[in-house]
Backbone as CSV, one residue per row, in Angstrom:
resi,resn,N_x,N_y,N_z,CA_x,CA_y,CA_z,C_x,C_y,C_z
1,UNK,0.850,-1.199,0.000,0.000,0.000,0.000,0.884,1.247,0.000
2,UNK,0.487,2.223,-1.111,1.206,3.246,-0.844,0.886,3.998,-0.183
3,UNK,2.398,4.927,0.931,2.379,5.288,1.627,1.656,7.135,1.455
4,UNK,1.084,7.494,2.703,0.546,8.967,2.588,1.345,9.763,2.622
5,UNK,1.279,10.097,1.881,2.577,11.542,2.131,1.885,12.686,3.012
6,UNK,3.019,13.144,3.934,2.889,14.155,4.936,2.191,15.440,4.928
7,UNK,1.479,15.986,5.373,1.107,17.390,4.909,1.509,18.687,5.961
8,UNK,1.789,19.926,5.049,2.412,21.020,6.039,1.450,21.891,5.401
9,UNK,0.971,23.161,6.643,0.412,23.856,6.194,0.967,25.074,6.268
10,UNK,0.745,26.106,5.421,1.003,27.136,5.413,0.281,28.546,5.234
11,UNK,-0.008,29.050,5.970,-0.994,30.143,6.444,-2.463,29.995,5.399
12,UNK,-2.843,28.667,5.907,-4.122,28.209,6.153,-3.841,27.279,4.971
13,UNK,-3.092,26.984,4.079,-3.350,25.858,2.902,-2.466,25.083,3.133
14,UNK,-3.118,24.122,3.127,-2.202,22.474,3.322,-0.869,22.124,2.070
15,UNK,-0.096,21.979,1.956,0.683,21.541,1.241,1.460,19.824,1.797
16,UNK,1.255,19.094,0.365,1.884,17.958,0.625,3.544,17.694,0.701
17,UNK,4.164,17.031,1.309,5.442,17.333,1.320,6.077,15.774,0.509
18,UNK,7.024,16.480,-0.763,7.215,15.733,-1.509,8.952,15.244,-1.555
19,UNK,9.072,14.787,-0.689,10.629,14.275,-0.450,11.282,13.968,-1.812
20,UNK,10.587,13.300,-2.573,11.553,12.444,-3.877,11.790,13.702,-4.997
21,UNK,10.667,14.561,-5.047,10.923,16.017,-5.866,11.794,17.153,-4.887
22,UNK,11.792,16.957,-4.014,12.353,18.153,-3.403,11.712,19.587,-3.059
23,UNK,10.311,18.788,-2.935,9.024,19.991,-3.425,8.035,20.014,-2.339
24,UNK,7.133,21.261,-2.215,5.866,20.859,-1.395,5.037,21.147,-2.791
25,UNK,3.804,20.802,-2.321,2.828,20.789,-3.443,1.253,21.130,-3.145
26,UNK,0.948,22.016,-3.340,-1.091,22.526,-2.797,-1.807,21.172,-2.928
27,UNK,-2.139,20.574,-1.640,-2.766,19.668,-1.478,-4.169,19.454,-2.379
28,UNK,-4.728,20.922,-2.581,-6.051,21.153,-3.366,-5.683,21.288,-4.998
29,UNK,-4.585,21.731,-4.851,-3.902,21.869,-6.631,-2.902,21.241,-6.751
30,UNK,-2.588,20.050,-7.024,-1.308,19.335,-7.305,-0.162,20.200,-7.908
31,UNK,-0.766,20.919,-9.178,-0.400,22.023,-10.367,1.000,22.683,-9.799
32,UNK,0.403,23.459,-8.188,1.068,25.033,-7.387,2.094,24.008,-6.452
33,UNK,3.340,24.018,-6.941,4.289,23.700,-6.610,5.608,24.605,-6.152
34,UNK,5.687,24.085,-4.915,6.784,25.433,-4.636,8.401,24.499,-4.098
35,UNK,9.644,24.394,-4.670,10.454,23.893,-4.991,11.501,24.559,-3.719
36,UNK,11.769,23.484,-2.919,12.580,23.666,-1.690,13.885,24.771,-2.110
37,UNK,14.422,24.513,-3.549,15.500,24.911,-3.935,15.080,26.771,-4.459
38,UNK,13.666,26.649,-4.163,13.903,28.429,-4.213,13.388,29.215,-2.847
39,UNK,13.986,28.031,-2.016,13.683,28.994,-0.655,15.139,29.849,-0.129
40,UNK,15.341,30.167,0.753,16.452,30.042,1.541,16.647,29.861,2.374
41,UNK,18.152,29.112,2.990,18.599,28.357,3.727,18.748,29.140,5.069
42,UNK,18.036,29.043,6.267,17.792,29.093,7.424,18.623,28.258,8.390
43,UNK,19.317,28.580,9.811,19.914,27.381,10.381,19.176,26.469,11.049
44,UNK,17.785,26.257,10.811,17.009,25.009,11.348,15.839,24.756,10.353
45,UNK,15.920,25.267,8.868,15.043,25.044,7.688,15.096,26.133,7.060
46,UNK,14.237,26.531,6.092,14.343,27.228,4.844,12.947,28.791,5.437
47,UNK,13.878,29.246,4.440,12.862,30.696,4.859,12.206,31.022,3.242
48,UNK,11.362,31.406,2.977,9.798,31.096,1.667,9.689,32.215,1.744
49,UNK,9.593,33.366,0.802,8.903,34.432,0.571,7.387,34.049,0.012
50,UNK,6.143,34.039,0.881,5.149,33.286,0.486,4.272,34.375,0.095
51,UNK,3.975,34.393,-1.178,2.356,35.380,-1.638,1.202,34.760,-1.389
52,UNK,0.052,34.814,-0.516,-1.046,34.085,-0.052,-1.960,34.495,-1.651
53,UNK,-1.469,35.333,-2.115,-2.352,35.199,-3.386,-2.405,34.448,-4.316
54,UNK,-0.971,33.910,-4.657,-0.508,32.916,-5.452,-0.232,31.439,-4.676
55,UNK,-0.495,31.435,-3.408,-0.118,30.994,-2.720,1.139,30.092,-3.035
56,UNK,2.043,30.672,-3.238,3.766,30.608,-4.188,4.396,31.051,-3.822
57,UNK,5.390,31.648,-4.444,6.315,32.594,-4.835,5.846,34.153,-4.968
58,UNK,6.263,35.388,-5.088,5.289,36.380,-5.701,5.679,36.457,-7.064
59,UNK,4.391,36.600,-7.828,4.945,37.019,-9.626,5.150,38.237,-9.232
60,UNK,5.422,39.235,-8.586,5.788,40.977,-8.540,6.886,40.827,-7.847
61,UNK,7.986,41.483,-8.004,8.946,41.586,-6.782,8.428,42.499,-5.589
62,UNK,7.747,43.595,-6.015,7.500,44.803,-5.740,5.729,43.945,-4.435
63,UNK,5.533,42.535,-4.624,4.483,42.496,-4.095,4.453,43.061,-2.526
64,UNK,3.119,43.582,-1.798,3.073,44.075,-0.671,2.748,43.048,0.019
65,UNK,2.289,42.186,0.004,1.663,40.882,0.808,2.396,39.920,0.952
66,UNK,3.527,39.882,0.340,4.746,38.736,0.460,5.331,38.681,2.758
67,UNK,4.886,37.590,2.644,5.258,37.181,3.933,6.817,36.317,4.227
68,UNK,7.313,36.491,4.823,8.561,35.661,4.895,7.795,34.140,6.075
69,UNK,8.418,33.115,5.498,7.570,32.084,5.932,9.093,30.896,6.536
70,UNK,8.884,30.529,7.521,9.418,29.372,8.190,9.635,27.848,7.873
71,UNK,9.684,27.258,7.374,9.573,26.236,6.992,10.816,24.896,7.332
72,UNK,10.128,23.662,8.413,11.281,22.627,8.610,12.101,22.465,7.642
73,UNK,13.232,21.860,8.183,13.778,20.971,7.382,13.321,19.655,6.770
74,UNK,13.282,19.346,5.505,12.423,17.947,4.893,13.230,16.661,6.326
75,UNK,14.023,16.592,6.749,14.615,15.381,7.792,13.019,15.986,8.584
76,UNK,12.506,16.917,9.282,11.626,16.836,10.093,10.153,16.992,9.538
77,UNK,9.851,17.248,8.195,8.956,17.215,7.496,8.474,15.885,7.221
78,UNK,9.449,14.988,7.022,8.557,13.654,6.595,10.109,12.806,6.960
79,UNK,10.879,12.448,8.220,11.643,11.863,8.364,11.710,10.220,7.547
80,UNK,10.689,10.128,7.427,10.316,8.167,6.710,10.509,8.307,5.220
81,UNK,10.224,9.569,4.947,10.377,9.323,2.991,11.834,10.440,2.919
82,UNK,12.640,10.454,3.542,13.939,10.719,3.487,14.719,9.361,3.986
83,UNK,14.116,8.752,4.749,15.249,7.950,5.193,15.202,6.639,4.370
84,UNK,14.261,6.293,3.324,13.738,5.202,2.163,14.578,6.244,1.032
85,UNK,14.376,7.580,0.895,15.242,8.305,-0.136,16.847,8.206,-0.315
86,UNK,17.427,7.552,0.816,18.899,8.008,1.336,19.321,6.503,1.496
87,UNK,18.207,5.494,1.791,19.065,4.205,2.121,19.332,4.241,3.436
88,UNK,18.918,4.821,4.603,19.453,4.932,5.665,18.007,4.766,6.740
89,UNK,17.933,3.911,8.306,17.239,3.588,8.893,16.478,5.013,9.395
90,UNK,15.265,5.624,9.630,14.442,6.545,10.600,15.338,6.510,11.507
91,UNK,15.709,5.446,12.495,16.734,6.122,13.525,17.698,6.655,13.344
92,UNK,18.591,6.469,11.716,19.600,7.069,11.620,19.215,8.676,11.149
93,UNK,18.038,8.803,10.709,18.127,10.439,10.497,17.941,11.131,11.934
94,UNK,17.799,11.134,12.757,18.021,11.344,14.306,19.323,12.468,14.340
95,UNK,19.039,13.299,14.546,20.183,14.708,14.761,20.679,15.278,13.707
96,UNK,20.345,14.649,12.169,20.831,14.843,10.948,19.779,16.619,9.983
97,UNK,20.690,16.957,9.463,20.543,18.064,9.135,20.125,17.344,7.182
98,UNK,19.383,17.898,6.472,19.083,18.097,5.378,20.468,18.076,4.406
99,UNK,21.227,18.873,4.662,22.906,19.197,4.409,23.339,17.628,4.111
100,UNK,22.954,16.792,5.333,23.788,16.137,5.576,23.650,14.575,4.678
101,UNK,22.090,14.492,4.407,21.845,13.624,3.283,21.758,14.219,1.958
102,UNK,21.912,15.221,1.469,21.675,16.063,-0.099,22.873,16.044,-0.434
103,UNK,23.952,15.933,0.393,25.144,16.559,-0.163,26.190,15.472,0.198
104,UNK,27.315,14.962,-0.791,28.003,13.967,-0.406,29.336,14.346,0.545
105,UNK,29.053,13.961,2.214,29.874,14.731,2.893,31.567,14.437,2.896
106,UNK,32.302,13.625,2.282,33.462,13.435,2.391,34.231,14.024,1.217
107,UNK,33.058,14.115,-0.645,33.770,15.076,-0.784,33.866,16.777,-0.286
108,UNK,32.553,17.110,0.616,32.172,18.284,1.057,33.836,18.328,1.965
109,UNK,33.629,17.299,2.814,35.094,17.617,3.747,36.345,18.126,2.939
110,UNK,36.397,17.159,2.095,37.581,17.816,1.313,37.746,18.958,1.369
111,UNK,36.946,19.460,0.615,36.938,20.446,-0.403,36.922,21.899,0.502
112,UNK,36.299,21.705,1.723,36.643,22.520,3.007,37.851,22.326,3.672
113,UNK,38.388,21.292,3.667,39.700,21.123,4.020,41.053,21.989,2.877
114,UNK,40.145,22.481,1.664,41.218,22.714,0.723,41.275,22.083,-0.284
115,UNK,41.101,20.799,-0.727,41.284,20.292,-2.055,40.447,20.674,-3.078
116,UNK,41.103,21.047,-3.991,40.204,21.590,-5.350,39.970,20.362,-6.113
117,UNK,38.602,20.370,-7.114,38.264,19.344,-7.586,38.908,19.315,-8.770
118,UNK,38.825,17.574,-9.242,39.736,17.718,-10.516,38.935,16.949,-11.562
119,UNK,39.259,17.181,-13.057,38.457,16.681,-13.989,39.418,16.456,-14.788
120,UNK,39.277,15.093,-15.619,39.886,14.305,-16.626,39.365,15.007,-18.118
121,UNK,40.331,15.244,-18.946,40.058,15.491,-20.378,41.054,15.317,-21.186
122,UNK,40.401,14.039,-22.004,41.351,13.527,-22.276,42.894,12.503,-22.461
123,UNK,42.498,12.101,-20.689,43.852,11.377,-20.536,44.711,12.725,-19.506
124,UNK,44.105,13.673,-19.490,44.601,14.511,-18.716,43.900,15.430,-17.624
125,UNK,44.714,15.638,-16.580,43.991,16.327,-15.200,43.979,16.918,-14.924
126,UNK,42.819,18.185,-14.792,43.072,19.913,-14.357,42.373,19.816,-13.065
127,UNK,43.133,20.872,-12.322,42.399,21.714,-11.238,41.679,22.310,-11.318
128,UNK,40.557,21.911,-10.989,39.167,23.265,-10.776,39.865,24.376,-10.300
129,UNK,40.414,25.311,-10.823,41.013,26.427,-9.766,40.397,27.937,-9.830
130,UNK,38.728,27.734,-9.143,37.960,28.961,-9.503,38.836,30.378,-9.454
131,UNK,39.438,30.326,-8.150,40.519,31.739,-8.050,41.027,32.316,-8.967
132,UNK,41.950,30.978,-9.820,42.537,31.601,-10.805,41.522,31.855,-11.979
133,UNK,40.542,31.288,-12.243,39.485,31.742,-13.203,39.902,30.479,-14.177
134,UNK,40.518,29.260,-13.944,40.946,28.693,-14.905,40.470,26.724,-14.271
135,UNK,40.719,25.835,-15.359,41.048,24.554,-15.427,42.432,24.187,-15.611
136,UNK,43.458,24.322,-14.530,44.726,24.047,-14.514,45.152,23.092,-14.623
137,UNK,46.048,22.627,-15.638,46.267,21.135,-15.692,47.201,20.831,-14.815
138,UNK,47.379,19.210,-14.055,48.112,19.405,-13.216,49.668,18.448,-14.198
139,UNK,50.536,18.692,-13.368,52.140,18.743,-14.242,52.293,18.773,-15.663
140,UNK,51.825,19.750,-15.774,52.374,20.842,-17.457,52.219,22.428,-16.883
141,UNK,53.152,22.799,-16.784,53.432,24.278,-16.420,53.592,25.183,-17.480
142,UNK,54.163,24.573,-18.848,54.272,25.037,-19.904,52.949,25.994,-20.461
143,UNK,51.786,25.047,-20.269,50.120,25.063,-20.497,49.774,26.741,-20.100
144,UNK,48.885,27.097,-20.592,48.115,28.010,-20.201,46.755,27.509,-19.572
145,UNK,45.978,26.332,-20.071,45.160,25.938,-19.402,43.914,26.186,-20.199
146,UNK,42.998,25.920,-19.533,41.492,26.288,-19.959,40.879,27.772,-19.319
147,UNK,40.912,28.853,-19.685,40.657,30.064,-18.899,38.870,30.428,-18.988
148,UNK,38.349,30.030,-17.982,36.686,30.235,-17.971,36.295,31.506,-19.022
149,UNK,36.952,32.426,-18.554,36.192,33.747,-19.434,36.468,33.962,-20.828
150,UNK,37.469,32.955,-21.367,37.626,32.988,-22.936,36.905,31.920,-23.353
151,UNK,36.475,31.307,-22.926,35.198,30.386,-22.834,33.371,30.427,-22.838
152,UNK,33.179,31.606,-23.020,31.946,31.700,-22.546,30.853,31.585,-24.080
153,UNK,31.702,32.117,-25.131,30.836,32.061,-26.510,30.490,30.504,-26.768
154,UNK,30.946,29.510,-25.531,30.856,28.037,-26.366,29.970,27.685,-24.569
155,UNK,29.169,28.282,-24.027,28.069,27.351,-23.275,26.989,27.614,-23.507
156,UNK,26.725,26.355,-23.315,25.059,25.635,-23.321,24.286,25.851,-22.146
157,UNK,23.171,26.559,-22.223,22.198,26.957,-21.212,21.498,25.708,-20.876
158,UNK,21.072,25.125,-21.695,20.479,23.875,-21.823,20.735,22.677,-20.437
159,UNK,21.989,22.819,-20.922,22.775,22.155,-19.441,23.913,22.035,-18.804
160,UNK,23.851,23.498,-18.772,24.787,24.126,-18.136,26.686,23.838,-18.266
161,UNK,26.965,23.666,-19.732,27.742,23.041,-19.928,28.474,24.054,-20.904
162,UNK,30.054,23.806,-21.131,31.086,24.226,-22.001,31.240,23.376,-23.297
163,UNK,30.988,23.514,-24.345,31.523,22.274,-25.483,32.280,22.915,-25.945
164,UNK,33.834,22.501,-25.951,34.860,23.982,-26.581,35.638,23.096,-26.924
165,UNK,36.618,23.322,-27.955,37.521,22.776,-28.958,39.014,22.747,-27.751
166,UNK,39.505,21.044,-28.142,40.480,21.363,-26.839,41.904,20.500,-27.396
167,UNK,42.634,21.101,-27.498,44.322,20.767,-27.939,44.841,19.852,-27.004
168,UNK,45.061,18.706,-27.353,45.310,17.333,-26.864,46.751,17.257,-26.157
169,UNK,47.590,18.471,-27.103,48.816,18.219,-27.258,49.690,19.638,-26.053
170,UNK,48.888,21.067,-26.493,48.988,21.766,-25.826,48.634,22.057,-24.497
171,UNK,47.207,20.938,-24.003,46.474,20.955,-23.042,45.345,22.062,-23.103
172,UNK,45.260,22.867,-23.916,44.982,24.523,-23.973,43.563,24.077,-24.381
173,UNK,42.701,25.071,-24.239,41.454,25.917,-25.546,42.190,26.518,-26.717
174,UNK,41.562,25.508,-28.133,42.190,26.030,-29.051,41.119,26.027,-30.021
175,UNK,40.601,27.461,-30.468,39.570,27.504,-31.140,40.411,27.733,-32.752
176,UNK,39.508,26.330,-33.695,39.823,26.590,-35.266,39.573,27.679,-35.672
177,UNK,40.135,27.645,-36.800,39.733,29.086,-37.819,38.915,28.692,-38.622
178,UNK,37.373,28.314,-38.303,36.392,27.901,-38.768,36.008,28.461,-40.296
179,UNK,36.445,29.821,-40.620,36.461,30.762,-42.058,36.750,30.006,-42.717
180,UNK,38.195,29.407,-42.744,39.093,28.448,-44.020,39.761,27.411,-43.271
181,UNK,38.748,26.172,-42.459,39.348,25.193,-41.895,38.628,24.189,-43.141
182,UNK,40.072,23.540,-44.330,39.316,22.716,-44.803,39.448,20.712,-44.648
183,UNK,39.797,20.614,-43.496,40.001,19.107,-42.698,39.721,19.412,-40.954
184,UNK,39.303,18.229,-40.792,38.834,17.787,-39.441,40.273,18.181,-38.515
185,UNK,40.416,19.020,-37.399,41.589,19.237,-36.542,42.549,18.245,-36.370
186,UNK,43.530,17.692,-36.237,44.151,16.752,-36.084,44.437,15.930,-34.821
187,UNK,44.990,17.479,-33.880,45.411,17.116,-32.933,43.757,18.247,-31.652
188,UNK,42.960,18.368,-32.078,41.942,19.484,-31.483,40.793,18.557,-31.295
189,UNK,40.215,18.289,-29.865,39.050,17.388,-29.969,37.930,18.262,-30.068
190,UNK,37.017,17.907,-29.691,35.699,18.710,-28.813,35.234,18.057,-27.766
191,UNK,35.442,18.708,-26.885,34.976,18.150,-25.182,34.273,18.856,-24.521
192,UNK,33.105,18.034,-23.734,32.058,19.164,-22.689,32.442,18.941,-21.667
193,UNK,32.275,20.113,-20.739,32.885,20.551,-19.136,31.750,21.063,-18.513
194,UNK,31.536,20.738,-17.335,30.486,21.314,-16.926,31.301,23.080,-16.582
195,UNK,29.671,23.903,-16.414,29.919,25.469,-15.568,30.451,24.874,-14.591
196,UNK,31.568,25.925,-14.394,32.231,25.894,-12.924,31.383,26.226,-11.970
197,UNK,30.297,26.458,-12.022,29.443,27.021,-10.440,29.198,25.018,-10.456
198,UNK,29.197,24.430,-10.921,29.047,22.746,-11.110,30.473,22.024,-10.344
199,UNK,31.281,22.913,-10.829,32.567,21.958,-11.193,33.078,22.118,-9.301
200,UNK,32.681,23.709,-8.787,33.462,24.037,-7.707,32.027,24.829,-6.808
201,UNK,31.010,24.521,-6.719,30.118,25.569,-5.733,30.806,26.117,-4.975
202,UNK,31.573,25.493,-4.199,32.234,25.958,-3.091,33.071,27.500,-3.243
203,UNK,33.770,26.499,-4.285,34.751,28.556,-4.675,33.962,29.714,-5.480
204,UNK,33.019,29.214,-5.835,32.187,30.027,-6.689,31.586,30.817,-5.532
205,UNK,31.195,30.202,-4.432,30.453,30.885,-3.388,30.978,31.458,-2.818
206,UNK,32.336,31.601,-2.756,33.781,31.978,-1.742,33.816,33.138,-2.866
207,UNK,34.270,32.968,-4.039,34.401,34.382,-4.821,33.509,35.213,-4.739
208,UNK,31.900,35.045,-5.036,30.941,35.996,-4.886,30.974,36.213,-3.518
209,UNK,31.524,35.849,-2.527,30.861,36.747,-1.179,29.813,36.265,-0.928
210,UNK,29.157,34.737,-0.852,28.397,33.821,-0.413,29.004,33.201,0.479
211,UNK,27.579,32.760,1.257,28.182,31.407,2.127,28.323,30.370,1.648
212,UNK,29.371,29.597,2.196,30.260,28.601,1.661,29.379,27.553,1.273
213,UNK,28.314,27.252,1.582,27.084,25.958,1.270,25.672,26.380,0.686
214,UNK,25.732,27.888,-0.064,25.003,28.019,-0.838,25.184,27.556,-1.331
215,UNK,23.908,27.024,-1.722,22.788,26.167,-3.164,23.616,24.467,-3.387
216,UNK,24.176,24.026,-2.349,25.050,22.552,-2.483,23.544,21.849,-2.342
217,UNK,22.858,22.007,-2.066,21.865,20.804,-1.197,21.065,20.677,-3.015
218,UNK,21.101,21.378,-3.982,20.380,20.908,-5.453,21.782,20.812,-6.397
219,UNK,23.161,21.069,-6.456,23.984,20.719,-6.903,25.281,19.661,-6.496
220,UNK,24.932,19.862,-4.943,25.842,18.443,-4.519,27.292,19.421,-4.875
221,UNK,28.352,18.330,-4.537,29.898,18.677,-3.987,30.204,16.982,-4.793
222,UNK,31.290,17.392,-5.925,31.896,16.067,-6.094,33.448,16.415,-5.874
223,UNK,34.198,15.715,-5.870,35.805,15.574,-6.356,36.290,15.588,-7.261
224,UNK,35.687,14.492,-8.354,36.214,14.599,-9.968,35.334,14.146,-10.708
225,UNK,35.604,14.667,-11.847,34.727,14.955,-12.844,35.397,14.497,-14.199
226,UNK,34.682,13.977,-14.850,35.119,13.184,-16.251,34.648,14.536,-17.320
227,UNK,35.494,14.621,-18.691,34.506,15.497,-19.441,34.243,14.479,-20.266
228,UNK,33.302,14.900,-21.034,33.103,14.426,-22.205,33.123,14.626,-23.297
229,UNK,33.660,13.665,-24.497,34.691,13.670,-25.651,33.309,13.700,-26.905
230,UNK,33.010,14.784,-27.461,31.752,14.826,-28.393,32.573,14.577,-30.164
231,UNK,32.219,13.960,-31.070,32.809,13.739,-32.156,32.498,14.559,-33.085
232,UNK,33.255,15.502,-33.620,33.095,16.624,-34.298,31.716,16.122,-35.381
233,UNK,31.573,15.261,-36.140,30.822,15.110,-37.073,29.548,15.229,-36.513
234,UNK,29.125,15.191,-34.951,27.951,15.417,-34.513,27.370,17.451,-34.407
235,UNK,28.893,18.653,-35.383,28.687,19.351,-35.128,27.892,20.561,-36.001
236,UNK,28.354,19.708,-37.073,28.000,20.235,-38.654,28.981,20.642,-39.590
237,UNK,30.193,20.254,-38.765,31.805,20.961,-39.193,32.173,20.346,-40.437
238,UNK,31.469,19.102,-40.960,31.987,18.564,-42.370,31.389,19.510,-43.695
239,UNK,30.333,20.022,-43.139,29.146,21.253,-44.043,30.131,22.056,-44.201
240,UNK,30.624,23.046,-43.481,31.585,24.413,-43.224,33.054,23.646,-43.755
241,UNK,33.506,22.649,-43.735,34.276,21.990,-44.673,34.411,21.771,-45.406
242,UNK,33.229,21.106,-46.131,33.233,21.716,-47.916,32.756,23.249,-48.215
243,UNK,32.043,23.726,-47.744,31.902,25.176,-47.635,33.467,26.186,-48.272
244,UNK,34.040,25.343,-47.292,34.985,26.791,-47.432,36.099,25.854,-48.734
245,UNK,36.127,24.672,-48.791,36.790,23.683,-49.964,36.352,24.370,-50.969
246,UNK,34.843,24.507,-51.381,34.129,25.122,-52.488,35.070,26.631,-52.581
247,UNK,34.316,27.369,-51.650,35.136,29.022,-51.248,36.674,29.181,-51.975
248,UNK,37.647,28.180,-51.452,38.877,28.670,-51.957,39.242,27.599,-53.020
249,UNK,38.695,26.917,-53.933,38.554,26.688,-55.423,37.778,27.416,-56.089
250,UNK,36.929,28.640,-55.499,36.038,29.775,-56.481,37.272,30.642,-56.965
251,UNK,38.266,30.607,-55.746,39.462,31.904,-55.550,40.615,31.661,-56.205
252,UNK,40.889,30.224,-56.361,42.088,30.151,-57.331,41.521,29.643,-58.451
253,UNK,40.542,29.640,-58.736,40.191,29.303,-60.289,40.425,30.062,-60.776
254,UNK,41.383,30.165,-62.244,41.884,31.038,-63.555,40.224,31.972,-64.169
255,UNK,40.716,33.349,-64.805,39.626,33.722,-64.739,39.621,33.095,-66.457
256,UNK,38.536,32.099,-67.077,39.018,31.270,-68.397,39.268,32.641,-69.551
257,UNK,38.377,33.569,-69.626,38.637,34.777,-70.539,40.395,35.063,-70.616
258,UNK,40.914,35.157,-69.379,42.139,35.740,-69.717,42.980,34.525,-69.952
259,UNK,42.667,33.647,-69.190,43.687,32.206,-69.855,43.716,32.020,-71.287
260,UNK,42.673,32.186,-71.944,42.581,31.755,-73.529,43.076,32.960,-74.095
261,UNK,43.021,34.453,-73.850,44.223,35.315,-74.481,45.676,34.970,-74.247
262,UNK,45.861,34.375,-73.213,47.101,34.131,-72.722,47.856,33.218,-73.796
263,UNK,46.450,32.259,-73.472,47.186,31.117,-74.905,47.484,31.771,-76.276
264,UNK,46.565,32.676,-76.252,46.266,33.413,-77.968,47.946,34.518,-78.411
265,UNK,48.218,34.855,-76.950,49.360,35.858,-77.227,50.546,34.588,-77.241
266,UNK,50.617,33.822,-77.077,51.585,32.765,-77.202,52.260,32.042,-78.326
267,UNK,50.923,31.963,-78.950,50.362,31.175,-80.021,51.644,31.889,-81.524
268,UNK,52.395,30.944,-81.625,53.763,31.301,-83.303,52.293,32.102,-84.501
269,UNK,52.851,32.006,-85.129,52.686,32.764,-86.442,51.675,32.224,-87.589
270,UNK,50.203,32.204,-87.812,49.672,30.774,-88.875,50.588,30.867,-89.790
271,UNK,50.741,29.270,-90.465,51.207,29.245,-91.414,50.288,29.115,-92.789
């Protein structure tokens, strides 16, 4: 039999509490969903800017009726469909903070201890090193690296990702000369990286002048990170390859009018 899910109310409307979404939900409207991850983080639960009109979020910033609202932590909201969510016994969520099942705590320790996260590309290993603004590879000093902000014309909103052309040999970002590239790069792959607010929350939150565990509890804390190796032909780059093949055989083609005077001024004497 499936189990009832919990209900919380909030200045007079019941909301169901939805552990596996991360959500509460209007008990009377399934529809009006309000998403733990746009509250903020409180030191004993989340604080809700609640519009009783929308009973939501406010659609106005400017609304006058927006209440600031209290809200447990999901461990005390529905302790039984967190502790079936996590793999872990009801007695073990006992003193446990929300933090403490959302977020994987040993790489969290790390990474508070100091270790920057690292990601493979390629056969090779950079430092997340938000400070420096870069993906530092580790032993090649020679490298310049992957520098975030010369990077930005190549992400995907979609999901939150970098797909950027990457020199195997140099370690570097090495963008073709797409105008008159007429063969596939040789030594240049294409690889996706996640956004660094992905790669490093932590320093991202440390640079802006956040607290150090903003927004971890919907992005999590890893250590390392794989990229992934996309095959140019999935890009359209063989099109823009004959493209520009066509382009510079328009440019050295003889113009034929003057070739055939050419021949004509050449040409001995009739006999």
């Amino acid at each position: 039999m499936k189990r009832a899910l919990p209900v919380y109310t909030i200045e007079g409307t019941d909301f169901v509490v939805d552990v596996a979404n991360v959500q509460l939900y209007e008990k009377a409207n399934p529809e009006n969903k309000i998403s733990v991850f746009h509250t903020e983080d409180a030191e004993d639960g989340y604080i809700l800017s609640y519009s009783p009109k929308t009973k939501n979020l406010p659609e106005l910033p400017d609304d006058e009726n927006v209440k600031k609202v209290k809200i447990p932590e999901l461990v005390h909201l529905d302790p039984v469909g967190m502790a079936e969510k996590y793999g872990i016994s009801v007695n073990e969520i006992e003193g446990k903070k929300d933090i403490d099942l959302m977020v994987d705590q040993e790489a969290l320790r790390q990474r508070l201890a100091g270790v920057l996260p690292t990601i493979d590309i390629a056969g090779q290993t950079f430092y997340v090193d938000i400070r420096m603004d870069m993906l530092r590879p580790k032993d090649d000093f020679l490298s310049d690296g992957i520098v975030f902000s010369r990077i930005g014309d190549y992400f995907h909103y979609d999901d939150a990702s970098y797909v950027i052309p990457y020199n195997c040999k140099t370690h570097e970002f090495d963008e073709p000369d797409y105008n008159n590239i007429i063969s596939i790069p040789k030594d240049i792959i294409l690889v996706s990286i996640p956004h660094e607010s992905l790669l490093d929350p932590i320093g991202c939150n440390r640079k802006n002048g956040w607290h150090e565990t903003t927004g971890l509890k919907e992005v999590n804390v890893k250590s390392h990170f794989d990229a992934k190796v996309i095959d140019w032909k999935e890009t359209g780059i063989e099109r823009t390859i004959q493209e520009n093949i066509k382009k510079q055989g328009q440019q050295h083609k003889p113009d034929n009018d003057k070739h055939q005077a050419g021949k004509r001024q050449h040409r001995g004497p009739k006999l």
